[in-house]
C-alpha positions as CSV (number, residue, x, y, z in Angstrom):
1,X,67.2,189.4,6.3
2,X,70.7,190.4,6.7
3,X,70.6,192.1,3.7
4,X,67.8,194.0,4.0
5,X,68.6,195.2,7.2
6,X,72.4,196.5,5.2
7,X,70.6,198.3,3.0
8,X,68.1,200.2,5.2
9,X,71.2,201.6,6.9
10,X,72.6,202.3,3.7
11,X,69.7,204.6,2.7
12,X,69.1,205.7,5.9
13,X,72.6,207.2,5.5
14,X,72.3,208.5,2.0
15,X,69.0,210.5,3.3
16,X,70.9,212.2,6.0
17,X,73.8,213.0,4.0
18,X,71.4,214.4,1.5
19,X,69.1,216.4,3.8
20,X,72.9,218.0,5.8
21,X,74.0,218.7,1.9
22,X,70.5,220.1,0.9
23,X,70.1,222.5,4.1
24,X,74.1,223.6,3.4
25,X,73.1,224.6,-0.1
26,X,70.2,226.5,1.0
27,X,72.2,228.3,3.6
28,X,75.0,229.1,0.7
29,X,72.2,230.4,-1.5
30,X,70.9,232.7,1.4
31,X,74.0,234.2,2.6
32,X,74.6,235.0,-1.7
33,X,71.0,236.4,-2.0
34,X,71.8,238.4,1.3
35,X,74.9,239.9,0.2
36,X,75.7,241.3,-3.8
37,X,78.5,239.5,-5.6
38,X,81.7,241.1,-6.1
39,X,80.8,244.0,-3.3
40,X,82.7,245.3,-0.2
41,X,80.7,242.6,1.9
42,X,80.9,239.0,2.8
43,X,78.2,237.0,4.3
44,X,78.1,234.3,6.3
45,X,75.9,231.9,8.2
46,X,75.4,231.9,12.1
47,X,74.3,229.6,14.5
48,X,70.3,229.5,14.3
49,X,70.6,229.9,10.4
50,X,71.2,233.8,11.2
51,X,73.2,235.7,8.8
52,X,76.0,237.8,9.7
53,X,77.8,240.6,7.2
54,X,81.0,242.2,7.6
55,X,82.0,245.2,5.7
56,X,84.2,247.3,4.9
57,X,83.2,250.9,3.5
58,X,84.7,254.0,3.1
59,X,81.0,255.8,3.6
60,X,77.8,254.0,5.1
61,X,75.5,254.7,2.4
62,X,77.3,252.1,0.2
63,X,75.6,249.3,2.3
64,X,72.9,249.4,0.1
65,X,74.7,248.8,-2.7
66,X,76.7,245.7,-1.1
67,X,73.6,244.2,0.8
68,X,70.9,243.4,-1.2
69,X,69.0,242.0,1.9
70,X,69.3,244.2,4.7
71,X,66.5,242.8,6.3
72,X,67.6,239.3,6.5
73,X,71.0,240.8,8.5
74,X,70.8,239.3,12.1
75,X,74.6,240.7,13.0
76,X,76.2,243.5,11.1
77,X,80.4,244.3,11.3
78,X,81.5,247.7,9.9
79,X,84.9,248.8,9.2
80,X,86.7,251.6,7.3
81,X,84.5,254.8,7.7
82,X,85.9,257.9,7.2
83,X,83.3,260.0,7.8
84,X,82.4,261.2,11.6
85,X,78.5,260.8,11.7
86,X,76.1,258.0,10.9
87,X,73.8,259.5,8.6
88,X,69.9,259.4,9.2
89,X,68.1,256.8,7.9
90,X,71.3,254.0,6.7
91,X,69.8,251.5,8.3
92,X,66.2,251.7,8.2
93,X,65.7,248.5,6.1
94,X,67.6,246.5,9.0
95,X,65.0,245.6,10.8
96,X,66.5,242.4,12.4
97,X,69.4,243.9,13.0
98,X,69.9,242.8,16.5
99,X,74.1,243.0,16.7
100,X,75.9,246.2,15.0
101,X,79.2,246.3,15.4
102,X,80.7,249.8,14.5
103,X,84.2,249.3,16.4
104,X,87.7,251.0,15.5
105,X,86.2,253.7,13.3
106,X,86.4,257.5,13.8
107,X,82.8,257.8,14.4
108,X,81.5,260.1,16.9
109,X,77.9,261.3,16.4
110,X,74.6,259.2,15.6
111,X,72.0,261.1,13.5
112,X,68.4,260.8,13.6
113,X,66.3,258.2,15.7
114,X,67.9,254.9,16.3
115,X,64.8,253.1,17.5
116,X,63.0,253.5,14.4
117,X,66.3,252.6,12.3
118,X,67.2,249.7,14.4
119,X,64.2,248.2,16.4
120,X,65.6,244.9,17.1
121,X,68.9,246.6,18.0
122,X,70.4,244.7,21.2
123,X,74.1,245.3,21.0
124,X,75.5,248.1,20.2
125,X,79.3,247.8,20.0
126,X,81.4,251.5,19.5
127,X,85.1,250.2,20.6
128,X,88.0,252.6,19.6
129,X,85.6,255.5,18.6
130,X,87.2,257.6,21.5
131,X,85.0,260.6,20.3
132,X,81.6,259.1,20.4
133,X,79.5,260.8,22.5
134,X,76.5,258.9,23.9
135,X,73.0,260.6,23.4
136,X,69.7,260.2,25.6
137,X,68.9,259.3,21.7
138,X,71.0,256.1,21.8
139,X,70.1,255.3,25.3
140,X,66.4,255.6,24.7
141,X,66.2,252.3,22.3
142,X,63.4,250.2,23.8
143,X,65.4,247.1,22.8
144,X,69.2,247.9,23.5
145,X,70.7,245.7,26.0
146,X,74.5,246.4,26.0
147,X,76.9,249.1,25.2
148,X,80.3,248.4,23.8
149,X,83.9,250.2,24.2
150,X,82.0,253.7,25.7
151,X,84.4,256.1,27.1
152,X,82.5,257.5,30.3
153,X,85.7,259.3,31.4
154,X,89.4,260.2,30.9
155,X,89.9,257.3,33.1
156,X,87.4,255.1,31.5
157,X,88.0,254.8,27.9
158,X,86.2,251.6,27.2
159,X,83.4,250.5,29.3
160,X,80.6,248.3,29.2
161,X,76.7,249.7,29.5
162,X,74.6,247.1,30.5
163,X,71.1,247.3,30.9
164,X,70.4,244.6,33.3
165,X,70.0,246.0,37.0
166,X,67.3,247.8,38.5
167,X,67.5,251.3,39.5
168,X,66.1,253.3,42.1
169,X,64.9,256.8,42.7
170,X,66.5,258.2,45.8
171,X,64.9,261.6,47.1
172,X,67.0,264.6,45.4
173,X,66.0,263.2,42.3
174,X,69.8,261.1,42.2
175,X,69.4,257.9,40.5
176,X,71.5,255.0,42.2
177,X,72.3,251.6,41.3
178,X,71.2,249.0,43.9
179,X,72.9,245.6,43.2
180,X,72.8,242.9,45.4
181,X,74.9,239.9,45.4
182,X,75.2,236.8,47.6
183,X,75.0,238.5,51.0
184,X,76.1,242.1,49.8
185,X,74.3,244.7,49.0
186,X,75.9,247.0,46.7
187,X,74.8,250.8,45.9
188,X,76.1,253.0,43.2
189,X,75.5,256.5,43.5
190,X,76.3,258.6,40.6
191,X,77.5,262.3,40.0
192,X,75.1,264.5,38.1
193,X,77.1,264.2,34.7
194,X,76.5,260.1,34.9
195,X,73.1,259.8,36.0
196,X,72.1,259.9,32.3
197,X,73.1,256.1,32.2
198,X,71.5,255.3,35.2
199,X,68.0,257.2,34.2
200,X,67.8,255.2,31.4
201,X,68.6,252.1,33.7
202,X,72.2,251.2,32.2
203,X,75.1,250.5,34.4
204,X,78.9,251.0,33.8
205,X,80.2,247.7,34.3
206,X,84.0,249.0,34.6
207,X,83.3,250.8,37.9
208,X,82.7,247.6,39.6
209,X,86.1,246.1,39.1
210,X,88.7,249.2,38.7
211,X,88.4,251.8,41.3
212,X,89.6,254.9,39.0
213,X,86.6,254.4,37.0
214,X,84.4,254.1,40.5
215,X,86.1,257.0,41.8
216,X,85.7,259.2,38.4
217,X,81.7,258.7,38.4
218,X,80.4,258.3,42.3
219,X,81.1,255.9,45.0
220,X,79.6,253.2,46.4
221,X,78.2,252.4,49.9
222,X,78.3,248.4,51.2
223,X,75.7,246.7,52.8
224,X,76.3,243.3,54.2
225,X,72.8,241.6,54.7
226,X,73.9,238.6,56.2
227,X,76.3,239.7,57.9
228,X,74.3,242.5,59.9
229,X,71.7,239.7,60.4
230,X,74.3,237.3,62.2
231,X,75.5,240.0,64.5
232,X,71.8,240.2,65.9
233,X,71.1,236.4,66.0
234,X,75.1,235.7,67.5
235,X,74.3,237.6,70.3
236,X,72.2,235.1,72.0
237,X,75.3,232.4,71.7
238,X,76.7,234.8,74.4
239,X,74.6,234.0,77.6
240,X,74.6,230.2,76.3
241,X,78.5,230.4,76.1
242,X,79.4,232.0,79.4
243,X,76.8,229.6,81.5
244,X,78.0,226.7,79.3
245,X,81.9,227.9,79.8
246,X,81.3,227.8,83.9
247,X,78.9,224.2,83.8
248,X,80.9,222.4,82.0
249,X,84.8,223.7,84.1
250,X,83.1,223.0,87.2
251,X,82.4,219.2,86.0
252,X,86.3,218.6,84.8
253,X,87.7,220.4,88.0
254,X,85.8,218.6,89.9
255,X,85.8,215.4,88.5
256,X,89.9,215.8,87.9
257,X,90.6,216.8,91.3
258,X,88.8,214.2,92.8
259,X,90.8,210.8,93.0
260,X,87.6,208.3,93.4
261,X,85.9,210.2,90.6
262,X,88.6,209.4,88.2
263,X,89.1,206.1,89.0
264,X,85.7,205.4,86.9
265,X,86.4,205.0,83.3
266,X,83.0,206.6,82.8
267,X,83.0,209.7,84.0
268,X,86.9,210.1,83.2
269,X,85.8,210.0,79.8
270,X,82.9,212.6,80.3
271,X,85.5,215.2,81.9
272,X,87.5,214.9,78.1
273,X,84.0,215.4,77.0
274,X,83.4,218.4,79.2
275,X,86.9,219.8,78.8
276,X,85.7,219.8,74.6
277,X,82.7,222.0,76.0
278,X,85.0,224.4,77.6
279,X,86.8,224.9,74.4
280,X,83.4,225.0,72.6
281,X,82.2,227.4,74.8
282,X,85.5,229.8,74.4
283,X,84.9,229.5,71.0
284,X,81.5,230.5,70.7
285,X,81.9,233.4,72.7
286,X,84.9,234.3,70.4
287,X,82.6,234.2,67.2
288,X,80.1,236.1,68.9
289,X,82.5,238.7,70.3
290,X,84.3,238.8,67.0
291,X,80.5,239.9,65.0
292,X,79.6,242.5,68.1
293,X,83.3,244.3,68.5
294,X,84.0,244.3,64.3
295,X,82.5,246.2,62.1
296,X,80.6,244.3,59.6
297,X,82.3,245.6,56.7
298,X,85.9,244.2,58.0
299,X,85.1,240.6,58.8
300,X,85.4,240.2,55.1
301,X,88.3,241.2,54.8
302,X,89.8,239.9,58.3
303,X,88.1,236.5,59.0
304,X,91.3,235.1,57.7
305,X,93.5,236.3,60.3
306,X,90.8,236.4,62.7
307,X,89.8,232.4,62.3
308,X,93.4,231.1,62.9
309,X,93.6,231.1,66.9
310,X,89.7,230.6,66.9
311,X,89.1,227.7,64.1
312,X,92.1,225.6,65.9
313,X,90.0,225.9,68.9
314,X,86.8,225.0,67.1
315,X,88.5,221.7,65.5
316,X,89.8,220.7,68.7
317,X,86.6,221.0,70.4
318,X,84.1,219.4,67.6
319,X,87.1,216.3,67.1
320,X,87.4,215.4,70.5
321,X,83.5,215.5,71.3
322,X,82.3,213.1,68.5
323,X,85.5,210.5,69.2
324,X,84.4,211.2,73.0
325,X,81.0,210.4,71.9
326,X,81.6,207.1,70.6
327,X,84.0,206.4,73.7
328,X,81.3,206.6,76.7
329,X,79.2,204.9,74.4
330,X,80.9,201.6,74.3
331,X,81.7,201.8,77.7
332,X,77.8,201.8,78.7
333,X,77.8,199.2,76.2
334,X,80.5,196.8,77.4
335,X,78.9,197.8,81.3
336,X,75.1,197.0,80.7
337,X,75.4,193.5,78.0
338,X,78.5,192.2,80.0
339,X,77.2,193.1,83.3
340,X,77.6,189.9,84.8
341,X,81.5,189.4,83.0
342,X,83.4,192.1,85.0
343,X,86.7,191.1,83.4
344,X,85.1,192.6,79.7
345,X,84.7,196.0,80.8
346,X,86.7,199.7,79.9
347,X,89.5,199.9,82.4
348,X,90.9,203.1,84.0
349,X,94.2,202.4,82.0
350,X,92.5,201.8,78.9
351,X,90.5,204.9,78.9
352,X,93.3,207.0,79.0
353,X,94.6,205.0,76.3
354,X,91.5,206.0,74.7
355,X,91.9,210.3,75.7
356,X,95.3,210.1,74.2
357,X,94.5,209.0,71.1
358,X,90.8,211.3,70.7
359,X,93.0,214.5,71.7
360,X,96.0,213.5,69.0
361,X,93.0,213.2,66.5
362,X,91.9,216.1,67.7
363,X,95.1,218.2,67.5
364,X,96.0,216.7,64.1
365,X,92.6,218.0,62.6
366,X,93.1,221.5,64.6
367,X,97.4,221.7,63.2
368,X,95.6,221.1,59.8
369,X,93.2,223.8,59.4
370,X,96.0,225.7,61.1
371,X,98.5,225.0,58.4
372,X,96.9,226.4,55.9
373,X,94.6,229.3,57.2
374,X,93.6,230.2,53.6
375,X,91.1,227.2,54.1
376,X,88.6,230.3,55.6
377,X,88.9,232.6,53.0
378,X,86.5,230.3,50.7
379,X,83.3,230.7,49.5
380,X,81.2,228.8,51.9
381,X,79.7,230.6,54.8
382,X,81.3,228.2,57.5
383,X,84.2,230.5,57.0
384,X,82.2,233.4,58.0
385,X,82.5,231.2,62.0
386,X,85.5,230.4,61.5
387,X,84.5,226.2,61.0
388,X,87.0,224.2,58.3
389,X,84.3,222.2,57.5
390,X,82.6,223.3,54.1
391,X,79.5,223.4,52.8
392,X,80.3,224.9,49.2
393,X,83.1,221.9,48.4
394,X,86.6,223.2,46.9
395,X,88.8,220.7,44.9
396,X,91.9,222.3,47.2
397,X,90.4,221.9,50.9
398,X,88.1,218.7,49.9
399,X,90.4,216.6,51.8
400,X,89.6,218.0,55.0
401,X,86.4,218.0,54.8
402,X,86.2,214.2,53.3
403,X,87.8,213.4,56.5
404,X,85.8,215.1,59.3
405,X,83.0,213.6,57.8
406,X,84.5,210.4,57.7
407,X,85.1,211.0,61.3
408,X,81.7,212.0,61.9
409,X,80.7,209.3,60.1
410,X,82.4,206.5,62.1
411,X,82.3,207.9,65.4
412,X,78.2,208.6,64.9
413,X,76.4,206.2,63.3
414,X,77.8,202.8,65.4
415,X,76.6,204.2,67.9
416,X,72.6,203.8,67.3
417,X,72.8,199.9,66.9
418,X,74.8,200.0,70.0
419,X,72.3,201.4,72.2
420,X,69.6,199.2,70.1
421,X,71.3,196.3,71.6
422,X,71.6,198.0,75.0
423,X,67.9,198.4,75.3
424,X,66.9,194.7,74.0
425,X,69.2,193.2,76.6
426,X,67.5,195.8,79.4
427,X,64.1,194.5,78.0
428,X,65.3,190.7,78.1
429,X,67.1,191.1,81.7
430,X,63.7,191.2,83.8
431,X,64.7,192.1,87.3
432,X,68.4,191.7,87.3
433,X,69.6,194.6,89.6
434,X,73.0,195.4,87.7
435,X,71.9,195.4,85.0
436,X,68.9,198.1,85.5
437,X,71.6,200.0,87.4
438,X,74.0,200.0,84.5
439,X,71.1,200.6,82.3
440,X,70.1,204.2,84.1
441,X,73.8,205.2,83.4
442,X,73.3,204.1,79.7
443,X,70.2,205.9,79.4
444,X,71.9,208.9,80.7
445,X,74.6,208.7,78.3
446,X,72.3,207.8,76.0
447,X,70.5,211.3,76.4
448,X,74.3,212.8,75.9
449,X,75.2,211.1,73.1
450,X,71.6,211.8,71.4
451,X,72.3,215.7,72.3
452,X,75.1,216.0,70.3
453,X,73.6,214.2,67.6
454,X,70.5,216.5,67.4
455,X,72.6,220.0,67.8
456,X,75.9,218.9,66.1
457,X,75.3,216.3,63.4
458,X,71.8,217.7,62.1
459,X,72.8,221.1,61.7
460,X,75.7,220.3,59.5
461,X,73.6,217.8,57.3
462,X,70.9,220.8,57.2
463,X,73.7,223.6,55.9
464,X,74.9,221.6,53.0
465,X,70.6,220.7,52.2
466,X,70.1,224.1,52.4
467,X,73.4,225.0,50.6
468,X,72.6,222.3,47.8
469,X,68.9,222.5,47.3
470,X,68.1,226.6,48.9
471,X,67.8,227.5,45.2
472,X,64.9,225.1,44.3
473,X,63.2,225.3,47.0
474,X,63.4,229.1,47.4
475,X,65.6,229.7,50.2
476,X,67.2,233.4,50.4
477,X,71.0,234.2,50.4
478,X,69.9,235.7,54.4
479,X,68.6,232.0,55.1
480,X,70.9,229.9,54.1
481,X,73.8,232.1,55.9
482,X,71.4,231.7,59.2
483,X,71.0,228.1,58.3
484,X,74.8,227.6,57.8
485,X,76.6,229.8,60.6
486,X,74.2,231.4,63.0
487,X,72.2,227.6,63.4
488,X,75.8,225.8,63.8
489,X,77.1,228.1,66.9
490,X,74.1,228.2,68.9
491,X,73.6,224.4,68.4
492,X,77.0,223.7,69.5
493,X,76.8,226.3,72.2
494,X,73.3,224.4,73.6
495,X,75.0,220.9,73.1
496,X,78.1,222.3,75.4
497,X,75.5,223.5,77.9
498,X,73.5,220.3,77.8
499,X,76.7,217.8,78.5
500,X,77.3,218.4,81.5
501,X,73.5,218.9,82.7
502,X,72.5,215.7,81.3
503,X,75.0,213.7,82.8
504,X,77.8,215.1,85.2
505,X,75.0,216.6,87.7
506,X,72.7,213.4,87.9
507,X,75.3,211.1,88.1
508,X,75.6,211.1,92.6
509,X,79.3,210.3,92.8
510,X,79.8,213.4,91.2
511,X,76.9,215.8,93.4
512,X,78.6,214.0,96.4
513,X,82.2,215.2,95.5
514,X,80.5,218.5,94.3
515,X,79.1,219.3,97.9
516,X,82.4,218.2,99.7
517,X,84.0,220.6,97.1
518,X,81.6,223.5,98.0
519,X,81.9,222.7,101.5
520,X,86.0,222.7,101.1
521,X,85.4,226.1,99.2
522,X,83.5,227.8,101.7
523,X,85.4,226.7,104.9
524,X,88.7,225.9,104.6
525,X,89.4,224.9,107.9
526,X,87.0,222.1,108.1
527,X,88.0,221.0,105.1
528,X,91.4,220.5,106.3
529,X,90.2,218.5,109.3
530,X,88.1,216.0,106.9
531,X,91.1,215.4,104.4
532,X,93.3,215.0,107.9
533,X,90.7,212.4,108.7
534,X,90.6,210.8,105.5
535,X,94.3,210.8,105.0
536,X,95.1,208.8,109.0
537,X,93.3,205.3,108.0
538,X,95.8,205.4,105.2
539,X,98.6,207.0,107.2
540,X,98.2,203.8,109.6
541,X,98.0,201.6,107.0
542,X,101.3,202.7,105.9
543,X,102.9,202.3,109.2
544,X,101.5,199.2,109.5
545,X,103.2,197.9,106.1
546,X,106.0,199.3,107.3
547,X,106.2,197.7,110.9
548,X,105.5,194.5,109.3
549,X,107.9,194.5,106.4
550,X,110.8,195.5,109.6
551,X,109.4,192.5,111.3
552,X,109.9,190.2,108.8
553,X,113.9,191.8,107.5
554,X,114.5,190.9,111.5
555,X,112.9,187.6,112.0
556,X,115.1,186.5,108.8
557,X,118.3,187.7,110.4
């Protein structure tokens, strides 16, 4: 069996060896039938079984001498002409010719009709024949795609014609280029002398990337799509950034100034919070300012300057607001399934242990993107609002990303079996008052943590789906730039505005210290009188300590 099996692969062998040898033989005994023995040309096989010649001739009409098979010729090299014209009629037996490569000769005219020479002609390559001038004749060839080594100008001496970008009439009978790329729409408009390219629906390639060439045959006029589309949606982050600015400053002022309202962990913890939504707020407005003040055309070319002061602020805010998020979260938590253990709950003490750390996580991840401010100068669209955080993943900022998503990550996803737990132990507690009461706080941070969730976490899953999959699906450059900035800033703008509402104005500490505030605010004076009456039970206190500590020294002496 063994053996059997040995020599199947043996012969399996043998037949592939002698199919690889019989299919070289036949390929040596084309390229020798294509080309004449002994002759000025040498042929050779291609990829696809497609026979190339190269030649080298004094005069074209000794191809026919040195090819026997012109017809067989997929790509043709010439070299060594002397004389300035192609004659009429060299080539008509090439008909799948589809490569002709007539570079460094001193040729400079084309004779006769090239279509009906060369109909399978698709590249035409004329490099170092400086004195070539191009013909409607030439540019007329149904089946020409590209151009080689044309010299449009003194300043353009070899340039590419392509003949792969639409064209478009413009009134005045000017023919202009319209190339659109990404989120840019270029147009080339041509002087008269060049339009004869553009007529015929070829492009100069070299204009796009040397400015002599540009400058030498038109100009061209900028139009950024997504840009100009972002300046009208931004606008609305605006309103949403001012009202979230003043909700969210009078929470932390409030909650800050007020002694009793700090000495619960909770609502400590959703000033930090708030105190992230006046930084969010600043920098949404920024962004928003930034598209309606600049002119669309410089944000290119400025984001990177322009995103230093404002991404810091960004990274600052987002950081602090998902640690935050996790924070109040297992405080509720520790509150509402250890209701009836008071000694396992989040002290005062500990939550500013907690602050600290969020806001040196947060300024770490702020110092980074500010290190190296080239991070926004990348190719995903987060750059274009000034976010670190990117969609279109480069080997050289990866790292920062990998870890605000780890940070996400953590801070986000512990906390839906949290509040699972939280609302089996509300469902198991029956009628136990503390707990229902710590269960009303937990729904209402419940509804905060959720908020930032829905307008923070989901739109920056959605940019990199849209980013990743807007191709298959369909999705225009315009949409996923709307998907990936203009989506992001409002989100985060309506999450700011939310915070606050959701929990900071329901809570009734807070509304109660609120109205004492606005009551202080409008009449100082009796203001004055209530924090004199507030301050003489502790004033008496104090005297009292002190009487009885000097009652005491003297009954010891």
């Amino acid at each position: 069996m063994l053996k059997q099996e040995k020599h199947h692969r043996f012969y399996s062998a043998l037949s592939v060896l002698a199919f690889v040898l019989s299919q070289q033989c036949h390929l040596t005994q084309s390229e020798s039938a294509v080309c004449a023995p002994a002759a000025s040309c040498s042929c050779s096989a291609e990829s696809n079984n497609r026979i190339k010649a190269t030649c080298q001739v004094e005069s074209l009409t000794q191809l026919s001498l040195s090819i026997r098979k012109p017809e067989e010729v997929h790509h043709l090299v010439i070299t060594g002409i002397n004389s300035p014209t192609v004659p009429e009629n060299v080539f008509i037996n090439f008909s799948k010719l589809a490569i002709l490569d007539l570079g460094g000769n001193k040729l400079e005219e084309w004779k006769g009709d090239i279509n009906r020479q060369l109909p399978s002609l698709t590249t035409l390559d004329i490099s170092g024949n400086t004195n070539w001038t191009i013909t409607e004749n030439m540019l007329n060839h149904k089946t020409l795609r590209t151009i080689k080594g044309v010299s449009i100008s003194a300043e353009c001496t070899v340039c590419s014609l392509v003949r792969n970008h639409e064209t478009s009439k413009e009134s005045g009978g000017d023919t202009n280029v319209i190339i659109q790329e990404s989120c840019v729409k270029y147009k080339y408009i041509f002087n008269k002398k060049h339009q004869v390219f553009t007529r015929h629906q070829f492009f100069p390639q070299c204009i796009r990337d040397d400015t002599r060439c540009l400058q030498a045959v038109g100009r061209v006029e900028t139009e950024h799509i997504c840009l100009e589309v972002g300046k009208s949606i931004l606008i609305s982050a605006f309103p949403i950034g001012i009202l979230s600015f003043f909700f969210n400053l009078i929470v932390l002022v409030v909650i800050v100034t007020s002694k009793s309202l700090r000495s619960n962990a909770s609502l400590l913890l959703v000033s930090s919070m708030c105190a992230s939504g006046v930084l969010n707020s600043i920098y949404s407005v920024a962004v928003a300012a930034i598209y309606q003040i600049t002119p669309v055309e410089k944000i290119e070319g400025k984001r990177v300057s322009m995103c230093q002061s404002i991404g810091f602020i960004a990274s600052l805010s987002l950081t602090s607001m998902i640690i935050i998020s996790l924070a109040v979260t297992v405080e509720r938590y520790l509150a509402v399934v250890y209701c009836m253990k008071l000694h396992i709950r989040l002290r005062v003490k500990q939550a500013y242990y907690l602050l600290f750390i969020t806001w040196l996580v947060a300024f770490i991840m702020g110092g980074w993107s500010l290190a190296d401010p080239n991070i926004y100068s990348t190719k995903g669209y987060e750059t274009y609002i000034c976010l670190s955080i990117q969609s279109v993943l480069e080997k050289k900022y990866l790292a920062y990303t990998i870890t605000a998503v780890t940070i996400g990550a953590l801070c986000y996803l512990p906390t839906i079996p949290l509040y699972v737990h939280i609302f089996l132990v509300v469902r198991k507690s029956g009628n136990n008052f503390g707990i229902k009461r710590e269960a009303i706080l937990a729904r209402r941070i419940f509804l905060l943590v959720g908020s930032n969730i829905v307008f923070m976490a989901v739109p920056m899953c959605l940019s990199h789906i849209a980013i990743a999959t807007g191709n298959m699906v369909g999705f225009s450059e315009t949409s996923k730039f709307i998907v990936v900035t203009c989506t992001k800033v409002i989100c985060m703008s309506i999450n700011a505005l939310l915070n606050p509402i959701l929990y900071g104005y329901r809570n009734e500490r807070f509304k109660k210290a609120l109205r004492k505030s606005w009551e202080c605010f409008r009449n100082q004076r009796v203001c004055n009188k209530q924090m004199d009456r507030e301050a003489t039970p502790r004033k008496r206190d104090k005297i009292g300590k002190q009487n009885q500590r000097s009652l005491t020294q003297s009954t010891k002496l």
